[in-house]
VOBABA-528694 format. One line per field, with one value per residue: residue number from 1; chain; residue in one letter; z, y, x of N, C-alpha, C in turn. Coordinates in pm, whole numbers. Atoms other than C-alpha are relative to their C-alpha. Layout:
REM residues N
num = c(NUM  ...)
chaine = c(A  ...)
residu = c(A  ...)
n.w = c(Z  ...)
n.v = c(Y  ...)
n.u = c(X  ...)
ca.w = c(Z  ...)
ca.v = c(Y  ...)
ca.u = c(X  ...)
c.w = c(Z  ...)
c.v = c(Y  ...)
c.u = c(X  ...)
This chain:
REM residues 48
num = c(1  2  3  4  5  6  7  8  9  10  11  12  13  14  15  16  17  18  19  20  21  22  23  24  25  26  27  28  29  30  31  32  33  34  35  36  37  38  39  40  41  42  43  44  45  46  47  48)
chaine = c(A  A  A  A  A  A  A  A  A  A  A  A  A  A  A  A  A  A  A  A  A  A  A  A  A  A  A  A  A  A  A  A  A  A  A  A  A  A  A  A  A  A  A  A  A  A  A  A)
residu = c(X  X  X  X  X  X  X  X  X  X  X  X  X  X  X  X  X  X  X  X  X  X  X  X  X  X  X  X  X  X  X  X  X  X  X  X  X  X  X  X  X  X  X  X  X  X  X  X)
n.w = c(-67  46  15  -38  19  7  4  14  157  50  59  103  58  138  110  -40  -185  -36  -72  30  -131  33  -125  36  93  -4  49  154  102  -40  18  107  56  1  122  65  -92  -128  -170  -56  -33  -119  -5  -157  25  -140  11  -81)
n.v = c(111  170  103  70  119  128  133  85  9  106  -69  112  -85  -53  74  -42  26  -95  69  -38  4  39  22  79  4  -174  -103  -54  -131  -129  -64  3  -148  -66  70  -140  -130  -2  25  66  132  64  140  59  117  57  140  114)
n.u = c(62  -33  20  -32  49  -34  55  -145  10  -82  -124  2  -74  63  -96  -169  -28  146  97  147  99  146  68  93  65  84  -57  -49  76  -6  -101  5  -14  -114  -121  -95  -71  -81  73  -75  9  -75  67  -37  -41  36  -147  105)
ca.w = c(-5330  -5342  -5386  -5206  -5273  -5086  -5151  -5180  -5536  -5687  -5823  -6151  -6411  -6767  -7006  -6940  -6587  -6623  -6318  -6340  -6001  -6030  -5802  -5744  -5960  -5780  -5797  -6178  -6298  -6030  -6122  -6493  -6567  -6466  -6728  -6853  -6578  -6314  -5971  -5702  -5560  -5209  -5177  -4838  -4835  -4492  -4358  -4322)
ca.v = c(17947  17579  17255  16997  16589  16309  15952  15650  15604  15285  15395  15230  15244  15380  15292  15399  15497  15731  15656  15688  15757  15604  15729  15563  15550  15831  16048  16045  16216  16481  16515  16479  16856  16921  16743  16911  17178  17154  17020  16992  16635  16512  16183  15993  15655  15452  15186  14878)
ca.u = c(20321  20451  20308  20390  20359  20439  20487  20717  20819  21020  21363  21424  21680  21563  21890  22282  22342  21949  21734  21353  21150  20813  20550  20232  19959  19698  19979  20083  19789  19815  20175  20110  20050  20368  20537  20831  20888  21151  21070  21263  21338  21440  21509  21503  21664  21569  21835  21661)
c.w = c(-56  -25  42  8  100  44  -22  -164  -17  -118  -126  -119  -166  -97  17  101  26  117  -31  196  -48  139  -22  -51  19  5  -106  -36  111  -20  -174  -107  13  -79  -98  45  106  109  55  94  126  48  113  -32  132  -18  0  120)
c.v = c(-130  -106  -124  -174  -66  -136  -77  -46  -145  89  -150  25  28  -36  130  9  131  -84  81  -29  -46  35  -84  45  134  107  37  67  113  70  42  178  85  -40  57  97  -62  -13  -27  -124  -17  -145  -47  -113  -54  -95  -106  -64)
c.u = c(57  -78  28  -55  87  -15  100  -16  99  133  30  86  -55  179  123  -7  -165  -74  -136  -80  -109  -110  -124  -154  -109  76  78  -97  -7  150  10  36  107  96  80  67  113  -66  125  -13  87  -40  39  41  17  95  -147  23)
């Protein structure tokens, strides 16, 4: 069984060329418990 979230996150860079996704705030503590494991990530990127 999967799990599925989603939400628009802020892309942000964390230090050398590392990026940091940020989602928003009611969904860090439901993602929290996963901290550490592997997820997979699809990221959409809209034109403007």
């Amino acid at each position: 069984m999967s799990i599925v979230y989603i939400f628009e996150a802020s892309v942000s860079k964390y230090s050398g060329n590392r990026i940091v996704l940020y989602p928003p705030k009611d969904y860090q503590e439901r993602l929290r418990k996963f901290h550490g494991k592997k997820v997979k990530v699809l990221v959409v990127i809209e034109n403007d």
